[in-house]
C-alpha positions in Angstrom: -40.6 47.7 -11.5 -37.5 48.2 -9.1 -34.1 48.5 -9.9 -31.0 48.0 -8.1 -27.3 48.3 -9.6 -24.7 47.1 -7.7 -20.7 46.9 -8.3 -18.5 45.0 -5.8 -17.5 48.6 -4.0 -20.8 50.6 -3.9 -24.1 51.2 -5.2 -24.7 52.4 -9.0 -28.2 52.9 -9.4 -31.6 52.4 -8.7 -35.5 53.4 -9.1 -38.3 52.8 -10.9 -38.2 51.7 -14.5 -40.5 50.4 -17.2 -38.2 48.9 -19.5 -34.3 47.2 -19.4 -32.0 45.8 -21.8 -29.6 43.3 -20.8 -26.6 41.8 -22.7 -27.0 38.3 -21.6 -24.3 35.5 -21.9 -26.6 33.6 -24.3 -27.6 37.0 -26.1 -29.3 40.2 -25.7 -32.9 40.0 -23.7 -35.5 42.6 -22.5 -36.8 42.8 -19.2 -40.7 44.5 -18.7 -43.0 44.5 -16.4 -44.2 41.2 -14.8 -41.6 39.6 -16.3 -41.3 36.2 -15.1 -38.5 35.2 -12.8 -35.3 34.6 -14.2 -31.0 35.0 -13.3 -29.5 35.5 -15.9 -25.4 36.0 -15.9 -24.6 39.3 -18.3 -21.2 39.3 -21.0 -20.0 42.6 -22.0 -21.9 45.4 -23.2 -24.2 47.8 -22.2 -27.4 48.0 -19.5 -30.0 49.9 -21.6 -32.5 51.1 -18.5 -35.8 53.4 -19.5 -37.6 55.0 -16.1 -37.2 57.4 -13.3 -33.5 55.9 -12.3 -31.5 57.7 -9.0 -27.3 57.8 -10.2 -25.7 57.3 -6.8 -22.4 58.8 -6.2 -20.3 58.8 -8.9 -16.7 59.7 -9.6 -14.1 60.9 -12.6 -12.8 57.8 -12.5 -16.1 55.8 -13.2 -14.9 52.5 -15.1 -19.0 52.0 -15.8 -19.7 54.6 -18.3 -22.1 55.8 -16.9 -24.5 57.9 -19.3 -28.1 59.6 -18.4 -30.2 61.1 -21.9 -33.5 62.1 -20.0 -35.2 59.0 -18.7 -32.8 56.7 -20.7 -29.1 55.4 -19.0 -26.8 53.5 -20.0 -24.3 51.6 -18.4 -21.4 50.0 -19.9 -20.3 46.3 -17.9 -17.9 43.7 -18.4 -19.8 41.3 -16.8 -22.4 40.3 -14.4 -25.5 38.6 -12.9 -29.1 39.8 -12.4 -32.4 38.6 -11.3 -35.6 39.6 -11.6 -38.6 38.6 -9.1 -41.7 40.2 -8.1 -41.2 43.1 -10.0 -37.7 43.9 -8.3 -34.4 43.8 -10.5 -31.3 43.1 -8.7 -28.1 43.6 -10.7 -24.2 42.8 -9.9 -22.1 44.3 -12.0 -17.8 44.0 -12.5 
């Protein structure tokens, strides 16, 4: 699967991933491959994402929290909306 990260100001992340953990509005859910298509809109909490994920420029002041363990990141949001189609995950985060 594709991911794509996206604040309002720039680009976050992307690449290939097999597994991601969202913290939906109506509770945690789990994204895999040939998931079925869904938007979801995303509360506070972190963006659990397993893979071979690119971190695009980042700065000292990053307000996402921004944390890579290997092939694991995570990535602290106050809110948000993804969707997920045809194997592509597309994410806006605040």
């Amino acid at each position: 699967m594709l991911i794509e990260i996206f604040s309002i100001n720039s680009k976050l992340l992307s690449g290939k991933t097999n597994s991601v953990i969202f913290p939906g509005s109506g509770g945690s859910f789990q994204v895999l491959e040939n998931h079925a298509p869904i938007v979801s809109t995303l509360k506070k909490g972190q963006i659990i994402i397993e893979g071979e994920i690119s971190v695009e420029g980042r700065d000292s002041q990053d307000p996402f929290k921004i944390k890579k363990d290997k092939e694991k990141i995570s990535l602290q949001i106050e809110s948000g909306l993804m969707e997920m189609k045809k194997n592509s995950i597309k994410v806006l985060v605040d």
